[in-house]
C-alpha positions in Angstrom: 13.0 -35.2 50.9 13.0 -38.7 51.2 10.2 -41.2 49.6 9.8 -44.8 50.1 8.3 -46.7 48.0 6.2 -50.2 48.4 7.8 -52.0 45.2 6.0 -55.0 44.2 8.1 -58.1 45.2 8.4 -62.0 44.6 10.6 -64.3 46.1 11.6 -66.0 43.0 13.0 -70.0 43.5 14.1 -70.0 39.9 13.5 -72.7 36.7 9.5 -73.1 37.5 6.4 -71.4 37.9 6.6 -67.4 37.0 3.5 -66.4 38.3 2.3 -65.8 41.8 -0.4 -63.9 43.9 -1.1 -62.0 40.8 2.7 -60.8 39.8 2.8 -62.3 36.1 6.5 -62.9 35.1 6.0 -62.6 31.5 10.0 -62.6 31.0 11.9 -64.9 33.2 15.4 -62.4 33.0 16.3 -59.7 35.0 16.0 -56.5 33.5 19.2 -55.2 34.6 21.4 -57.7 34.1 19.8 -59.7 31.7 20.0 -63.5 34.0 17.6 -65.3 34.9 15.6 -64.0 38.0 16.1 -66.0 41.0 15.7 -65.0 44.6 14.0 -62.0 45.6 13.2 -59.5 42.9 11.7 -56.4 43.1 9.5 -54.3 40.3 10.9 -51.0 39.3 9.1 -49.0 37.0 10.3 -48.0 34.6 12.3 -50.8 34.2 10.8 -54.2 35.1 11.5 -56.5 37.7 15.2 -56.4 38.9 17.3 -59.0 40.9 16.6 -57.2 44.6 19.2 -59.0 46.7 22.7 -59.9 47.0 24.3 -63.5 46.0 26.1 -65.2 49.2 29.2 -65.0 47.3 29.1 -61.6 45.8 29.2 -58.5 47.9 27.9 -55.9 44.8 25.6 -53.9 44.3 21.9 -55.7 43.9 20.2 -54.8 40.1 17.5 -53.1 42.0 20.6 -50.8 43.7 22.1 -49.9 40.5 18.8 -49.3 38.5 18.0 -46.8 41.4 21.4 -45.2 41.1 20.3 -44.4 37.6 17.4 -43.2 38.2 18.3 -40.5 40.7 21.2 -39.1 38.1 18.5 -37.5 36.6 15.9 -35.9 39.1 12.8 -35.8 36.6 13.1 -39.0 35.6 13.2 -40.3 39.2 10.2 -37.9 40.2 8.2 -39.8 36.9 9.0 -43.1 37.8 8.4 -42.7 41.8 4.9 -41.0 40.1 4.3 -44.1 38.3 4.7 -46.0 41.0 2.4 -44.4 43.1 -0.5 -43.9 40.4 -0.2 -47.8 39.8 -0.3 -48.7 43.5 -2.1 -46.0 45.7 -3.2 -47.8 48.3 0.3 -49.0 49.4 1.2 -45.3 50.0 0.6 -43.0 52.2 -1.6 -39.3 51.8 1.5 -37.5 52.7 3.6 -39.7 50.2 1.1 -38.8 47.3 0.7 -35.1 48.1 4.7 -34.8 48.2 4.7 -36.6 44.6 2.1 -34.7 43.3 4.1 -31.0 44.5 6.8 -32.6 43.0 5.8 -33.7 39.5 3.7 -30.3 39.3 6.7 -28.4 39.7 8.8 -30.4 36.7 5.2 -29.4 34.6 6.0 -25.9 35.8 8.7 -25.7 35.2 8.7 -27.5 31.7 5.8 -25.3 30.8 8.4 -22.4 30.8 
């Protein structure tokens, strides 16, 4: 099954104002790496917003890549963070998104119920 999400973004010019059409930076560092953000960054729940695109010079993988990477070691946490996602922003996702979520995180309650 494959999801996609709508992740809150902000293109991020760096050293000034940190708060835009309603996306209030509260920290100005990246929650994966720990810089400053910069650039286009990206909010992942349940780890804040991440660095979401590559440096000219640097060819690695983005914050945002490597926090997902995480995530998707373990299943049920993925399934409660995409679930977070989509209680916090439903209207940015689709029926069929939120009904596959749902299934989804009823099965881990199932399951955990056991």
């Amino acid at each position: 099954m494959k999801i996609t999400l709508d992740l809150p973004e902000y293109q991020n010019p760096g050293h000034c104002e940190y708060a835009v059409d309603g996306y209030d930076h509260v920290t100005k560092l990246c929650a994966g790496c720990g810089d400053e953000l910069y650039g286009l960054t990206v909010r992942l729940l349940p780890y804040g917003w991440l660095h979401a695109e590559r440096e000219e010079d640097n060819e690695g993988r983005t914050c945002q890549e490597l926090a997902v990477e995480k995530l998707l070691a373990d299943p049920r946490t993925a399934w409660v963070s995409v679930g977070k996602h989509v209680a916090r922003y439903p209207s940015k996702h689709t029926s069929a998104t939120v009904r596959a979520v749902i299934t989804e995180l009823a099965k881990l309650a199932e399951a955990g119920a056991r």
